[in-house]
C-alpha positions in Angstrom: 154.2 -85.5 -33.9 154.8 -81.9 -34.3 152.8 -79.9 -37.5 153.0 -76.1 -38.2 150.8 -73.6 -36.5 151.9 -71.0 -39.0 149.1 -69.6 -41.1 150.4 -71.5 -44.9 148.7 -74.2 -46.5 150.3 -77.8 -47.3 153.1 -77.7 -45.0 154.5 -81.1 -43.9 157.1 -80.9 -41.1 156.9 -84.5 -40.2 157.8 -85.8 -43.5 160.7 -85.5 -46.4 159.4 -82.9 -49.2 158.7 -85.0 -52.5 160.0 -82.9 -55.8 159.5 -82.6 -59.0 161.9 -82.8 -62.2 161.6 -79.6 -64.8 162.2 -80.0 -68.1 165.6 -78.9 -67.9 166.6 -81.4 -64.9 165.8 -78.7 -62.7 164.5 -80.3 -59.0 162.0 -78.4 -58.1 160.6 -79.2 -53.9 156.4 -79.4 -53.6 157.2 -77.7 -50.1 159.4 -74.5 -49.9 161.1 -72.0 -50.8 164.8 -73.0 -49.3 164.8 -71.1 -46.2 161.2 -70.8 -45.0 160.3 -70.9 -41.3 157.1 -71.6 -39.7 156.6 -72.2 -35.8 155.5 -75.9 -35.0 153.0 -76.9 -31.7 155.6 -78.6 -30.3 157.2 -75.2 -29.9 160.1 -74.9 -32.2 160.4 -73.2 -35.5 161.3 -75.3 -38.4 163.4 -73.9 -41.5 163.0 -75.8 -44.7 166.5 -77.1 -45.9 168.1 -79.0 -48.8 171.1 -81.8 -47.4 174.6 -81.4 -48.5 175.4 -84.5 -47.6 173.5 -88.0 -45.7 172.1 -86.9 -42.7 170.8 -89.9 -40.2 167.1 -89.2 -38.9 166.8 -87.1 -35.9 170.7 -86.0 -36.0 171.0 -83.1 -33.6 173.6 -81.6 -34.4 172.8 -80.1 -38.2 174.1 -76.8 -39.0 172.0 -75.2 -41.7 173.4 -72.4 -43.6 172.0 -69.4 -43.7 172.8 -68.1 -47.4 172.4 -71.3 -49.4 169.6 -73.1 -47.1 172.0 -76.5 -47.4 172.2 -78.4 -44.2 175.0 -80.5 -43.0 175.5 -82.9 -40.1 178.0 -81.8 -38.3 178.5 -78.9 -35.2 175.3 -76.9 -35.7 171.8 -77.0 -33.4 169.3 -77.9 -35.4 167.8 -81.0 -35.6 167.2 -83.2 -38.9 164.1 -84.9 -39.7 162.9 -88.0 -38.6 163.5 -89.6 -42.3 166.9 -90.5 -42.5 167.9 -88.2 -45.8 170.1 -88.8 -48.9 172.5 -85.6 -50.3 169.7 -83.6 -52.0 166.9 -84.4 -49.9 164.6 -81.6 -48.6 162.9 -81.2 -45.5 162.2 -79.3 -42.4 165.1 -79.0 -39.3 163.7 -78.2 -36.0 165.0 -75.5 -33.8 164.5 -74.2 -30.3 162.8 -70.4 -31.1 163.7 -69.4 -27.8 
């Protein structure tokens, strides 16, 4: 399993980011902000990403979007977690840096 070599503590891109639930109903991630990146060991960088939709675990084909941070499953190159994820999930997709 891959884990970040980027210099930030408590990052997790092996596993789904937990959340918590404001007062307000606001969903706040434990991991984040939408859109960071860190570099993994296995070589790819990672971008932390909310799902639009279900995504299936390891789905290589996730387009993430670069204004909103909301991934979907269909005609991109990154890959989803390996956590099968529910719309409004969040969690890191891997992507060749090179």
């Amino acid at each position: 399993m891959a884990y970040s070599i980027t210099p930030q503590a408590g990052i997790d891109i092996t596993n789904l980011s937990t959340y918590n639930t404001s007062s307000d109903g606001t969903v706040i991630p434990t991991q984040g902000p939408l859109g960071a990146q860190v570099f993994g060991s296995d070589g790819l960088r990672y971008v932390f990403a909310k799902a639009g939709a279900a995504i299936t675990a390891t789905l290589t084909t996730c387009t993430v979007n670069a204004s909103t941070f909301v991934a979907t499953a269909s005609g991109g190159t990154y890959t989803s977690p390996a956590t099968a994820m529910a719309s409004g999930d969040y969690g890191w997709f891997s992507k060749a840096s090179v």
